[in-house]
C-alpha positions as CSV (number, residue, x, y, z in Angstrom):
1,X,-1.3,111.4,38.5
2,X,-4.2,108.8,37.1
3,X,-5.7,106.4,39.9
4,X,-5.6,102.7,39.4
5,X,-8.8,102.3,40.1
6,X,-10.2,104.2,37.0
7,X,-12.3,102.8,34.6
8,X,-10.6,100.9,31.6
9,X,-11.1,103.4,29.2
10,X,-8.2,105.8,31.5
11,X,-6.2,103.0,31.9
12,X,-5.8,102.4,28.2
13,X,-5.1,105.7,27.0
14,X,-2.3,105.9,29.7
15,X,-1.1,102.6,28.7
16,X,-0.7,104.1,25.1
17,X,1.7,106.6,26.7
18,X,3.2,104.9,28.9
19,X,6.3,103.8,25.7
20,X,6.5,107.3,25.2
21,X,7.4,108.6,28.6
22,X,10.0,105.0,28.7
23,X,11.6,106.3,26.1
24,X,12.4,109.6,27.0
25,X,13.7,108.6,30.2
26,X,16.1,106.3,28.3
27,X,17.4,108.8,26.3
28,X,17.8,111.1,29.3
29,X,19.5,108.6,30.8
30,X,21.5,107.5,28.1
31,X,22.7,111.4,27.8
32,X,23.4,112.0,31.4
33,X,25.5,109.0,31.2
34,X,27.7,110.3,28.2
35,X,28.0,113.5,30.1
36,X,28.8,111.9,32.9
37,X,31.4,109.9,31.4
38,X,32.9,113.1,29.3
39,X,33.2,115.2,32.3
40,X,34.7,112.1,34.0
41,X,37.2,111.5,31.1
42,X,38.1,115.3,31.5
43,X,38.9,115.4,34.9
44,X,41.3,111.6,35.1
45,X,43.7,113.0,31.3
């Protein structure tokens, strides 16, 4: 984990990642929701 308190330099780079990793937990999200829902959908018809 990177400390706040690091120089700017750290900061930015994580900044530059930090849409990546967003993004990936939206699609993860987005897919355990469809599996959720499927799954769900099974089990009520």
């Amino acid at each position: 984990m990177t400390n706040p308190m690091l120089p700017t330099s750290a900061s930015n780079a994580d900044m530059k990642k930090a849409p990546v990793r967003i993004e990936a937990q939206m699609i993860l999200a987005m897919f355990l929701v469809m599996v959720l829902t499927l799954t769900a959908a099974k089990i009520i018809f």
